[in-house]
Every structure is written in structure tokens, then in C-alpha cells.
C-alpha positions in Angstrom: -10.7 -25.6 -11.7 -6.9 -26.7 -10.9 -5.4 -24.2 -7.9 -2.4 -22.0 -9.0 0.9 -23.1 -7.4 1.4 -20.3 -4.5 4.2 -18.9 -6.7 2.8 -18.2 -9.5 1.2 -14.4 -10.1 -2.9 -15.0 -11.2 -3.5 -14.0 -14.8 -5.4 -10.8 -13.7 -2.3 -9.5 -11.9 0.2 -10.4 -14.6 -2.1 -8.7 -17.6 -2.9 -5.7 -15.2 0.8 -5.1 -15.2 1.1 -5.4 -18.9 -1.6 -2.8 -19.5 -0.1 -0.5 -16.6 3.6 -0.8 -18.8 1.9 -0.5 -22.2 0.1 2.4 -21.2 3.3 3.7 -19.4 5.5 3.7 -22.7 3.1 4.8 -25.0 3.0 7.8 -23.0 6.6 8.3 -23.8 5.7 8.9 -27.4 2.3 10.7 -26.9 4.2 13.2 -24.4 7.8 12.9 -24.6 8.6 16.5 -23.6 7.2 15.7 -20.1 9.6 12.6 -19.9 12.2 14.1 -21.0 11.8 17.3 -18.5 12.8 14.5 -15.4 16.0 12.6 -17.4 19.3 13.1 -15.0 21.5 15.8 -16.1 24.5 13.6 -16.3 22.5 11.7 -19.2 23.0 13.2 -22.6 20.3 13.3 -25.0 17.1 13.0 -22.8 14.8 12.1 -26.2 17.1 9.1 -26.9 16.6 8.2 -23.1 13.0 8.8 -23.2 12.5 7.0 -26.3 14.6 4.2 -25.5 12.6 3.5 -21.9 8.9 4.1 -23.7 10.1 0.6 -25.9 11.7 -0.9 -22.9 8.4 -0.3 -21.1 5.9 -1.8 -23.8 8.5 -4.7 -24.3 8.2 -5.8 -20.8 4.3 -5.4 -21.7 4.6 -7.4 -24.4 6.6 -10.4 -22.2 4.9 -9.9 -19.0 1.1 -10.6 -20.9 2.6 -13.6 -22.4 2.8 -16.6 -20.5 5.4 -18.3 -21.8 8.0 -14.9 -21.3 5.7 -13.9 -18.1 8.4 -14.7 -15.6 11.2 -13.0 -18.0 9.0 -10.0 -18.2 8.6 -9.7 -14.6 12.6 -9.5 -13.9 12.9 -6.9 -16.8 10.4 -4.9 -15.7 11.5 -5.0 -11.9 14.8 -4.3 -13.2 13.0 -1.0 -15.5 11.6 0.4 -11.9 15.1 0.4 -10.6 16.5 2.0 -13.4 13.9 4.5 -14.1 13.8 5.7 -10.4 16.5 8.6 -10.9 14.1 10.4 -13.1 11.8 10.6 -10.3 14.0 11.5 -8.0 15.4 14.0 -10.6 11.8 15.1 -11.2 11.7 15.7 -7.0 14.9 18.0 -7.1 13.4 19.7 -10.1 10.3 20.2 -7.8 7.8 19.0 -9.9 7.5 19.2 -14.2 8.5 22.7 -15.0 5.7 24.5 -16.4 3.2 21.5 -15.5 0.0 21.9 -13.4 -0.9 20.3 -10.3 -0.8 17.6 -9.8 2.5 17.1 -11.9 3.8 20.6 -11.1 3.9 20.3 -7.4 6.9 19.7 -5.5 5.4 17.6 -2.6 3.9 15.6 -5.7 6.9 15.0 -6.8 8.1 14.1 -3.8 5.5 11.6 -2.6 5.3 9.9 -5.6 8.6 8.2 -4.7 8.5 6.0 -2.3 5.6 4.3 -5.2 8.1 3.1 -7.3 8.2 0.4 -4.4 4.9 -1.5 -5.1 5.8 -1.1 -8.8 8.8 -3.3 -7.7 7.0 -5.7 -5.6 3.9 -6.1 -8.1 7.0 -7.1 -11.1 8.6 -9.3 -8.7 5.1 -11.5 -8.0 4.7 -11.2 -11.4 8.5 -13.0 -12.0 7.2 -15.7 -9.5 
């Protein structure tokens, strides 16, 4: 079996992104309110928003579990994490999802969930090569 070049993600790693992204936007659809809940303020229309990231999300599925657009896929998605990260922290402000239960409800949660958005970044950017 021929040895992957060191810069190059394994299969496993680039598809487990994929399915992590796919599953990501679909939620967008399946629970929109909760999504848009967390969109900035300064953004109008948080369904357009949420909408509008679900498909960025399962098109950066789509790229990242195909070889040929992997490395594409990769950037967009590392690109997606930055852009999405002032939801969370607008989520952490908000303390929490309004109305939502613990786990999604809770300010310290919300809170600690950001500094996660950094391995989201680093797994897209091995991905990218």
C-alpha cells in the first residue's frame, strides 16, 4: 500500500469532516429557529442567514468528501468556522439558547463551547493540506 505524502489529510479524516458539515447544515433546516436564536443583531433577516450557512455548510460537505475538490473544501470550510464564530459568541452573550434546556440553555455552555470552534479550524485546515 503506497504511504500518503505527510501533507495530505487520510481519507478517514477528510470524509469524517464531511459527515460532521453535512450533518451540521442539515440541522439548519431541521431546526432553524435554534440557529436563528444566535445570528448577530447587526445581521438582518437571521432565516436568510441561517439558511444561507446550512447550504454553505453541506457544500463544503459535498467538496471536502470529494477528492478532487478536497483541498478547496477544506479552505471554505476553514473559512465557514471563522465566519460563523460570531453566532457563538452571540449565543455566549445571549447566555445560552433562550428557552433551550441544558445543555444548550446554559450560559457556561455557551461559553465553553467557544474556544471549539478552534479544532474545527485546525481539522479544515489538515483537511486543505
Amino acid at each position: 500500500m503506497p504511504e500518503r505524502p505527510p501533507d495530505r489529510p487520510s481519507p478517514a479524516t477528510a470524509l469524517s469532516l464531511a459527515g460532521f458539515l453535512l450533518i451540521a447544515g442539515l440541522a439548519h433546516f431541521v431546526v432553524p429557529r435554534s440557529y436563528q436564536r444566535i445570528v448577530p443583531r447587526l445581521l438582518a433577516d437571521p432565516a436568510f442567514w441561517v439558511r444561507w450557512s446550512g447550504v454553505a455548510e453541506i457544500g463544503c460537505a459535498a467538496l471536502v468528501a470529494y477528492p478532487a475538490t478536497r483541498r478547496l473544501g477544506g479552505w471554505v470550510a476553514l473559512a465557514l468556522f471563522v465566519g460563523v464564530f460570531p453566532a457563538n459568541v452571540q449565543m455566549a452573550l445571549d447566555g445560552g439558547i433562550a428557552g433551550a434546556g441544558f445543555p444548550f440553555g446554559s450560559p457556561v455552555v455557551a461559553w465553553a463551547r467557544l474556544p471549539f470552534q478552534i479544532p474545527l479550524i485546525v481539522w479544515a485546515r489538515r483537511v486543505a493540506g
